[in-house]
N, C-alpha and C positions, 0 to 999 in steps of 0.2 A: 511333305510340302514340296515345291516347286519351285527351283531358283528359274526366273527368266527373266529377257533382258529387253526393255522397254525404254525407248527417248533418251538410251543414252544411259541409265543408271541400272544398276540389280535391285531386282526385287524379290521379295520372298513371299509366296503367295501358299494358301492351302493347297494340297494336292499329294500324295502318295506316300509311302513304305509307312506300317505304321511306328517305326522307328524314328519317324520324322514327322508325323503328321499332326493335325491336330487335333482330331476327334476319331481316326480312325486309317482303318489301312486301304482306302478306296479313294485315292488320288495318288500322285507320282512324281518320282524325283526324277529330272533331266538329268543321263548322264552326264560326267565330263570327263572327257577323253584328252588323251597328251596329244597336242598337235605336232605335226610332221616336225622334222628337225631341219629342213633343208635338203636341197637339191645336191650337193656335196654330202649326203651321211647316205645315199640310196648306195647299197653294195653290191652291183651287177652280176651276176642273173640272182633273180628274185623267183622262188615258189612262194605263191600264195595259199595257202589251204593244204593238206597232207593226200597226197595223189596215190590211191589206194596200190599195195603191193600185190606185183604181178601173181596167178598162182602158179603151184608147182609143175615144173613140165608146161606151161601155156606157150600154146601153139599160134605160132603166127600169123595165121590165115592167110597163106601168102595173096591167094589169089582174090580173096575180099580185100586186102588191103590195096591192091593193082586196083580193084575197082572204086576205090574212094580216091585214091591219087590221081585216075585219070578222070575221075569227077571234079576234082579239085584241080588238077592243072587246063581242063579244055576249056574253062573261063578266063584261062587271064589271071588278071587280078581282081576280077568280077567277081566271080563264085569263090569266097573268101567261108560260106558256112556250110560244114556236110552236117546233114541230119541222120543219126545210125537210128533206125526205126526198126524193130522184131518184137517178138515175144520176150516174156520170162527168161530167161535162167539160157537163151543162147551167146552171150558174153558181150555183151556192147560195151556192159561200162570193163569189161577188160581189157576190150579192145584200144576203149579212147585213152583206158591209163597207159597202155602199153605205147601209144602215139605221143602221150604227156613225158611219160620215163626216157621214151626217144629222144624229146626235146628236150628235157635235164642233161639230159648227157652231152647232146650235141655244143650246149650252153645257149641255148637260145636266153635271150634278156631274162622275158617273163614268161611263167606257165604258172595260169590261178585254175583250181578245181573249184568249183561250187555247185554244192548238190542245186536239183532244181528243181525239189518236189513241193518248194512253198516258196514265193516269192520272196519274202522276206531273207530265206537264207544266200539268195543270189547280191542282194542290197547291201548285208552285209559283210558278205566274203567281197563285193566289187568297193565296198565304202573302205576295207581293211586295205584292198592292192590301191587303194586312191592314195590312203595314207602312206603304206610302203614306198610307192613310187614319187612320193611328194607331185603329186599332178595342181595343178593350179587350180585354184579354188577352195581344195580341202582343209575345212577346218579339223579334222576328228572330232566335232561336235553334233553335228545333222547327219546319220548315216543315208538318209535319200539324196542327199543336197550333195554328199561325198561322192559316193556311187555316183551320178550323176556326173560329175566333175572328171572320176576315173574314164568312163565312156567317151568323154571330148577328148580326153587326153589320147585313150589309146586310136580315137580317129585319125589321130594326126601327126601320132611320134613314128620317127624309121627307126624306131628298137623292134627289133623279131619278138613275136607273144603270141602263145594261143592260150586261148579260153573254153574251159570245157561245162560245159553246163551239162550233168551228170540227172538222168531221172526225169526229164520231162512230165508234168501230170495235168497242167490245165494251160496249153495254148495260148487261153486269153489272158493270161495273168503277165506271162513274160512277154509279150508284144511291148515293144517298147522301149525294152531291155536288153535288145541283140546287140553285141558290140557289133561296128564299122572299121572298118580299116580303108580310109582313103587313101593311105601309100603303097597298099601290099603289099606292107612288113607283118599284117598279122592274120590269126586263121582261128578259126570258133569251131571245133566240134560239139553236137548234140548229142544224147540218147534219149530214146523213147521207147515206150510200150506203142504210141497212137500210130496211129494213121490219118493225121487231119491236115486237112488245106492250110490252115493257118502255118503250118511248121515248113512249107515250103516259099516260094517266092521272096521277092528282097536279096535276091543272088545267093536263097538255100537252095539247098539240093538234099533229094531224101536219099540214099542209101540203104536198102535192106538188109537187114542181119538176117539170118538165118540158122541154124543147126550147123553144127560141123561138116564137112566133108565125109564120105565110110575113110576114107584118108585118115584124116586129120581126127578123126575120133580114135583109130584105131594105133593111130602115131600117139594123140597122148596117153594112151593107156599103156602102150612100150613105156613110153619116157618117166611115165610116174614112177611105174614097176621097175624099173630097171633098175636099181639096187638090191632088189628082191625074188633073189634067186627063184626060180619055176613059176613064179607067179602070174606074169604074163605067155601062159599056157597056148594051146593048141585052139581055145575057143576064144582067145582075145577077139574076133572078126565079130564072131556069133555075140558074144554080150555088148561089145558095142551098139551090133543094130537093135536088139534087145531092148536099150537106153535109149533107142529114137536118135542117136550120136546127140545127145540133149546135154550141152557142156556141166553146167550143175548137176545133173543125174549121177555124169561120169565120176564128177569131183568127190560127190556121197561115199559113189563105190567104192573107187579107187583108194579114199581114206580107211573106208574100211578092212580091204584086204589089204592093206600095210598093218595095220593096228594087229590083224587078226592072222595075217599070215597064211591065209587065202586066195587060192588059183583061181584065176576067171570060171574056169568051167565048177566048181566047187559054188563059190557066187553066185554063178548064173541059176544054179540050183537051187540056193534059198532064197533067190529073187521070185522067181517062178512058184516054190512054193509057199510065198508068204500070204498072211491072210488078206484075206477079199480087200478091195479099194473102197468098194461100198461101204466099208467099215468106221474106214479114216477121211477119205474125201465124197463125198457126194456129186451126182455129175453134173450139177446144179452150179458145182463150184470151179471146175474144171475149164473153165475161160479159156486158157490155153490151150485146150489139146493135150498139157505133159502133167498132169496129174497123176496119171498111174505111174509113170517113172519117178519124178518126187518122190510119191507119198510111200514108192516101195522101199525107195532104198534112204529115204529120211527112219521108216521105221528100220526095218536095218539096223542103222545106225545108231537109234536114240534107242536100240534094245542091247546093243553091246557096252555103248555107253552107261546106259544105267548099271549094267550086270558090274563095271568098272569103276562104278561110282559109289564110294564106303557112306560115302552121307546122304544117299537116296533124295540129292537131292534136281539133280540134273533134268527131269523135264519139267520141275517146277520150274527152272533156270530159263531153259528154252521158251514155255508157257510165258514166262515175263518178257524176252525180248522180243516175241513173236507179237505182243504187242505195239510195241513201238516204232520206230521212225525206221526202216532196210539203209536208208542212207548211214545210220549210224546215232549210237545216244553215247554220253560220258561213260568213262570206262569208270569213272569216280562213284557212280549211282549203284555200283556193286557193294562200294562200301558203308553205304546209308544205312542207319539202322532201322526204316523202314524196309527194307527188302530182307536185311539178315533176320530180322523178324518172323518176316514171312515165310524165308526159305528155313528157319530153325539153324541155323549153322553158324561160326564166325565168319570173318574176312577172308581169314587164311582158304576154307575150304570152299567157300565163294568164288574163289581167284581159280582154287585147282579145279573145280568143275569146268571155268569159262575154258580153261586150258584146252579139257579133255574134249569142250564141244568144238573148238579150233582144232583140234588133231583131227576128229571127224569130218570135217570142214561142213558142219552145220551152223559155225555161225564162225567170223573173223574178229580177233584182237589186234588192233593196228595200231601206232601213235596216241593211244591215248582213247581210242575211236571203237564201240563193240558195233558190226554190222552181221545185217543176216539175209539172207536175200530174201524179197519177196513171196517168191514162189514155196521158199522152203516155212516162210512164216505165215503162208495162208494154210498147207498142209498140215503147220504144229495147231495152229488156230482150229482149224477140225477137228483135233483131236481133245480139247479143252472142255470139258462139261459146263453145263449151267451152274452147278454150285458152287464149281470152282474160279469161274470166271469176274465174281466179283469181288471176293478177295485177291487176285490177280492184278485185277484194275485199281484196287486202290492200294496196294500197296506201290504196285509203279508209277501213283500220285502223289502218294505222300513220298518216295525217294525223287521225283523229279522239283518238286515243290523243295524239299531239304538242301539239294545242290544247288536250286538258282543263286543266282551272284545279287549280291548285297549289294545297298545304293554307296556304298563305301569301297568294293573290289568290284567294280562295275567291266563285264566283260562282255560283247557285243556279240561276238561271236559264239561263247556259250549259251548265251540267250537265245539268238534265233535258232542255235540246232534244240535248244529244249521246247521253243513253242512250235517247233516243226513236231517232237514228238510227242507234245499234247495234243495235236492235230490228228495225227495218226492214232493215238489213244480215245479219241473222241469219233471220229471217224470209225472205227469196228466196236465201241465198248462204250461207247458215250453215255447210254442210259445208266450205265452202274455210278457215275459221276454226280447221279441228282438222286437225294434223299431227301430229307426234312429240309434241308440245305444243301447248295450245290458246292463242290468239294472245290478246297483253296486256291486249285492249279488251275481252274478255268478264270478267275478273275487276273489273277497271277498272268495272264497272259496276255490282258488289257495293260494291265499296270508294266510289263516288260514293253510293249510298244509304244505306249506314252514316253515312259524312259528314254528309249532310243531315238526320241522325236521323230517316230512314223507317224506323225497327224492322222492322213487318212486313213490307215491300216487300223487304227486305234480306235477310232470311231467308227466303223463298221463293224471291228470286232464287239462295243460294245453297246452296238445297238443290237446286234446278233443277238449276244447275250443276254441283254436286257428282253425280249423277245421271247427266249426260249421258257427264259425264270416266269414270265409273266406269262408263257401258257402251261407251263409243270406246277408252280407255287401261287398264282395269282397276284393281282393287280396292287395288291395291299400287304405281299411280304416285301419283309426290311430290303432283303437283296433285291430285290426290283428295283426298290427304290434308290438304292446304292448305285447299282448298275447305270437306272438312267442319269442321277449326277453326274457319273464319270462323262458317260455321255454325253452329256451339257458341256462338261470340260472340254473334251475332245471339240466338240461342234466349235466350240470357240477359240480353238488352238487353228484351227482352217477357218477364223476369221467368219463365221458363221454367225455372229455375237448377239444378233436380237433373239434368232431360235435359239443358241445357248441359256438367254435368260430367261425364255418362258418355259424351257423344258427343267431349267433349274428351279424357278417358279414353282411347278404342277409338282416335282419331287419334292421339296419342302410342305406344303399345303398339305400333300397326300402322311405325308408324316406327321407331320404336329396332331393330324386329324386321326393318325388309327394308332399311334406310339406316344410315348410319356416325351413330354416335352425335353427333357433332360437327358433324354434316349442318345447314344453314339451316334446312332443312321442319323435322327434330328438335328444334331450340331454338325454334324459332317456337312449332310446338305446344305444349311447354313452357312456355314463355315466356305464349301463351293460358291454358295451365290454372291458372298462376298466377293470372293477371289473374278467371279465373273462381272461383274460391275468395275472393278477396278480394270480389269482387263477391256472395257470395252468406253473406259474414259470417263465412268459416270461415278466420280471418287466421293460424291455429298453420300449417294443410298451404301457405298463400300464402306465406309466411317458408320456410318446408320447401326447396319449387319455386324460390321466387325465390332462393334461396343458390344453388341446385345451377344456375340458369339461369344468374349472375353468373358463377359461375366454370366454367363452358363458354365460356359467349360472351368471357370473358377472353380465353379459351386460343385461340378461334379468330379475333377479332381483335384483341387488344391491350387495353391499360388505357384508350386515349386515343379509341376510339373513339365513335363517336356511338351506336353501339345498344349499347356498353357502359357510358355515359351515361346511356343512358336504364332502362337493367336496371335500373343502381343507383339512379335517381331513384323507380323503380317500388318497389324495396325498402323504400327510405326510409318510403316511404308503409305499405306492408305493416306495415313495425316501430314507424311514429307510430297506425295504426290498434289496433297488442297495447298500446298503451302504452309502448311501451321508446320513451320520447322522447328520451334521451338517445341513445341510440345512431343515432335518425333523425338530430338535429340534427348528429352530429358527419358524417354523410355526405350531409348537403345544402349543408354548411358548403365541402366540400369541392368541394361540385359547380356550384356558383354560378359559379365563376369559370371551369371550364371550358366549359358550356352557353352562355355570355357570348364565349367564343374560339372556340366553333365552329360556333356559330347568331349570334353578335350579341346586344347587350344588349335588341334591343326586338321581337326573335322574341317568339312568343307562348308557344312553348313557356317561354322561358327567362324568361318574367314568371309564367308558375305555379309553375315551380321558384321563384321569388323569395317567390312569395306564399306555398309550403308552407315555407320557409326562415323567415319573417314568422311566420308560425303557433307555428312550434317554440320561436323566441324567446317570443314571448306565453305558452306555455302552461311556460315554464320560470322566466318572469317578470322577462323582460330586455327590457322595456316600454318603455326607451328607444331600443334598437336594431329591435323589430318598428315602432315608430312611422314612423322614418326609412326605414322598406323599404316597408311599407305606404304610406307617404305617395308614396317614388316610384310604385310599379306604383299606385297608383289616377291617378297623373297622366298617364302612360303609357295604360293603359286607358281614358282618357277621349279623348285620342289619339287611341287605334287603333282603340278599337268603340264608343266615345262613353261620354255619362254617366248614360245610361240600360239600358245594356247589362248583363243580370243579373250577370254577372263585376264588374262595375264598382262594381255597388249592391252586390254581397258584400263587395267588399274595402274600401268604404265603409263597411260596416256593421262589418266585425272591424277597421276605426280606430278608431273612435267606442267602441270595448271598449276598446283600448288608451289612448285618452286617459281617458275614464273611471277604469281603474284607476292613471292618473297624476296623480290628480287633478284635470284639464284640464274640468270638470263643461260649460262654457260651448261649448267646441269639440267636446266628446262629442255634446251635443243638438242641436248644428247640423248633424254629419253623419247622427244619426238621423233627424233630420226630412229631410234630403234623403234618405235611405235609404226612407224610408215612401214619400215624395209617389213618390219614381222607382219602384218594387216597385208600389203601388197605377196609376201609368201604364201601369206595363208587365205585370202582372199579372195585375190586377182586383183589386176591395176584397176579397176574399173568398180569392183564394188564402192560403194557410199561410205561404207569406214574407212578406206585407204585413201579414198578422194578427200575423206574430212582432214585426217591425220596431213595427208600433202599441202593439204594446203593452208593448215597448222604451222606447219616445218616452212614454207614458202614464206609466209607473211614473217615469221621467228631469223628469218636471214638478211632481212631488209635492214637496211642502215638508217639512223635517226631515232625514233622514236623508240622509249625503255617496250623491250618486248611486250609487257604484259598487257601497255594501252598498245598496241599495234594488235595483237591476237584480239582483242575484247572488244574493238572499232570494228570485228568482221562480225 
């Protein structure tokens, strides 16, 4: 279901995790996130995001780096964004960490990383530095709304901050999205693969990367080896140019003859004689130009490593990340028992594998964070068979699907890096995704952007989806039909609300008409059309829907159930919205104590059920018992998402009513005034909730009249 917040009160409507839902797992819980604590709790300098570690022996580039510095300085404080544009595997994103790491040390205020290979993960890493930095506006409730709030802020603050937006892949996506520095106090570097116009103009500037220097490749091949007696030989020159000076190529080797205790000229030797390219990469694949350096010394690499590997299980290892996201997937998803499954092994030797492919530097263990570069994971991808590729793919779905974050440990940021890497997984592997039904992690990733109140992100994604089901499985399976509900949902979350009900409409109709009335998909749809009528102000046909929803979903699973629960919590609301309060109050009265025995008293669901419970009281005028319920969930919410958290300032604010009209004049004014100061932190002066609250507290300070006729005269 979906808590949202409408005229002023919570409501609980159908929609998402089937842990909450009511007739199934295809609607969505809104996270809720602890909002900022104040501009006093920020602890100067702030990293945002883990700023990938430098690698061994990385070489400065002295002379690329002169030329992005005087890119960067012959504007002034105009040219505030350098664009690092090259190929594969020439070091860009080393480069801009290595500018990032600079800035840590130096102490500059702020340095946020964010990958920026999917919009979404830029929203949320700039929605995360909105909250860190307490920027004005930031609820930690709406991460676009945040984001968005973070970008005014850093316009316009004289704290030092650069922004590095890591990975560029679709131009037209992040338009829009560039931070500004009107003070030049701050500075944005990019990386890319492209070459497009859009990445320039708006005072960027592109910068080329390139290859190493014969210098600068043959310098870190010294610096690697140099603990390693004879190893940097008489042909360090020669195997350099060998590698194209292709800094990834180098990294291969280089791990390798440490591991193996291997001279350049020794190397260079089973470089030379390793089997044909056309074996491993086809030239079809070769985009870049450095495929044959890749793919020779990934094999290399991935044949020493096995030979070192007791659990034979290591290029399955690879095979799996070589799927997913180069930015990086949870280092947590190693220990899913969908993937220990798949690789036959425990934890333990899961872990020592990832080790041994970080020793090779075929792929990196950072923070928390497995990355693997692209170029080395198109390579491993060539080498993957058809048979084996779809057991591959769905085991890295069913472990990305196991890890996502419950509507209960709601995490923002592991969610956007997981639907970046169903992206990636759907993108080279997408067909193995769709069988008789389409596998969990593609809905999964509608329902995570609903969550995070991406509106429109969500609704594209599930019309995508809805799209593709309807030309794999046709017009008339359930998931279609599922799909376009959510659909419906989405369109009416972006205020869409007449298309919401006809496309909610045409999914119910198409069900009743090819499924058993009493069918999941049927009450689900249902159940949405409900929730969209109420949502679009038309509460007679939401009462209508919602009866006839209650007693289906009775009939199909009992009184006692949790989506039967939540039907009727949904009613409640439907019947306190027409007015008939008495008939809400008498079935939240009821429902308190169940929600309580089968969520727990400090679920969050079952604290808005408390707080619409709290309301019915008040608005019946039983001002001593809304006090006592109100009093606990605001103590609770202060808890669980703190006391600045707009849920928290609300049910702050409808206390301060109820003592009020108890005459309590003294503790009324002191939770408005905290209701204002917390709405104006977390809002801005100018939002509609902080103006209401002010001018609550205004009218509460006037002399004469008992406050409660002074506030209720406005």
């Amino acid at each position: 279901m979906t808590f949202w917040r409408k005229g002023g009160t919570e409501r609980v409507s159908v929609g998402g995790d089937s842990s909450y839902s009511a007739v199934g797992p295809y609607s969505s819980v809104i996270v809720q996130q602890a909002a900022p604590q104040g501009a006093d709790a920020v602890g100067w300098p702030l990293e945002v995001g883990a700023v990938p570690a430098l690698a061994s022996a990385f070489q400065p580039r002295t002379g690329l780096r002169e030329r992005i510095d005087a890119v960067r300085e012959e504007g002034g404080t105009a040219v505030l964004t350098q664009v690092l544009s090259g190929g594969g595997g020439v070091g860009k994103s080393q480069l801009a960490a290595s500018y990032a790491s600079q800035a840590v040390a130096e102490g500059v205020d702020l340095v946020v990383w964010a990958p920026a290979g999917e919009l979404q993960q830029v929203v949320t890493r700039f929605a995360e530095a909105g909250v860190r930095v307490v920027a004005p506006g930031v609820t930690g409730t709406d991460p676009e709304a945040d984001a968005r709030a973070f970008l005014a802020w850093l316009a316009t603050t004289s704290r030092r901050w650069l922004v590095v937006l890591d990975d560029i892949t679709d131009p037209g996506a992040v338009e829009g999205w560039w931070p500004v520095s009107r003070t030049g106090s701050g500075w944005v570097l990019a990386t890319t693969r492209l070459h497009d116009a859009r990445l320039t103009g708006g005072g960027r500037r592109r910068v080329s990367v390139d290859v190493y220097e014969a210098g600068e490749a043959v310098a870190y091949l010294r610096a690697r080896l140099a603990d390693e007696d004879g190893l940097a030989d008489g042909a360090v020159d020669e195997l350099a140019e060998e590698l194209g000076y292709l800094p990834l190529a180098l990294g291969h080797a280089a791990a390798y003859m440490i591991n193996h205790g291997l001279g350049c000229r020794a190397y260079l030797e089973l470089f030379r004689g390793s089997r044909s390219i056309a074996e491993v990469l086809p030239p079809s694949a070769d985009a870049e130009g450095y495929g044959r350096q890749i793919a020779t010394t990934l094999l290399l690499s991935l044949d020493a490593v096995e030979a070192a590997d007791p659990e034979g299980v290591a290029r399955r290892v690879l095979g799996l990340a070589a799927l997913l996201d180069p930015a990086g997937h949870p280092e947590a998803l190693w220990r899913t028992e969908a993937v220990l499954e798949y690789l036959g092994c425990g934890g333990e030797a899961a872990r020592a594998t990832l080790r041994v492919l970080h020793r090779y530097a075929l792929l990196s263990c950072d923070a928390g964070v497995v990355r693997i570069h692209a170029l080395t994971a198109r390579a491993v991808r060539e080498t993957i068979s058809e048979e084996d590729s779809s057991a591959l793919v769905i085991a890295a779905a069913d472990a990305l699907v196991e890890i996502w974050p419950g509507v209960d440990q709601p995490d923002w940021a592991v969610a956007a890096m997981l639907r970046a890497n169903v992206d990636s997984l759907t993108a080279v592997a997408g067909e193995h995704l769709w069988g008789e039904d389409p596998h969990s992690v593609l809905p999964r990733v509608g329902l995570s952007l609903r969550a995070a109140g991406l509106a429109e992100p969500a609704l594209a994604y599930w019309q995508q989806l809805a799209a593709q089901c309807e030309r794999r499985l046709g017009p008339e399976c359930p998931w279609f039909l599922q799909f376009q509900s959510m659909a419906a949902l989405s369109l009416s979350a972006v205020r869409r609300s007449d298309e919401a009900i006809a496309l909610g409409r045409r999914a119910l109709a198409v069900s009743e008409r090819v499924l058993d009335p009493d069918s999941p998909v049927t009450l689900d749809c249902r159940n949405n059309l409900a929730t969209l009528y109420q949502e679009s102000g038309r509460t007679v046909e939401a009462i209508e829907v919602g009866e006839r929803v209650l007693a289906e979903t009775i009939q199909a699973f009992g009184h006692g159930h949790r989506n039967t629960l939540a039907v009727r919590s949904n009613l409640a609301n439907y019947l306190s919205g027409a007015g008939r309060t008495a008939e809400a109050l008498a079935i939240q009265e009821q429902l308190l104590p169940l929600f309580e025995q089968e969520l727990g008293a400090g679920s969050l669901t079952t604290l808005t059920v408390r707080h619409n419970l709290a309301g019915s009281y008040f608005v019946v005028g039983r001002f001593a018992e809304a006090i006592e319920m109100w009093e606990g969930v605001l103590a609770d919410r202060e808890r669980i998402l703190g006391p600045e958290h707009p849920h928290t300032v609300l049910v702050r604010s409808s206390l301060s009513l109820a003592y009020m009209l108890s005459g309590r004049d003294e503790e009324a004014r002191e939770q408005m005034e905290r209701a204002a100061a917390a709405a104006e932190r977390t809002f801005g002066p100018e939002h509609s909730d902080t103006l209401m609250y002010r001018a609550n507290l205004a009218v509460s300070r006037r002399a004469g009249r008992p406050l409660w006729r002074r506030i209720l005269r406005r």
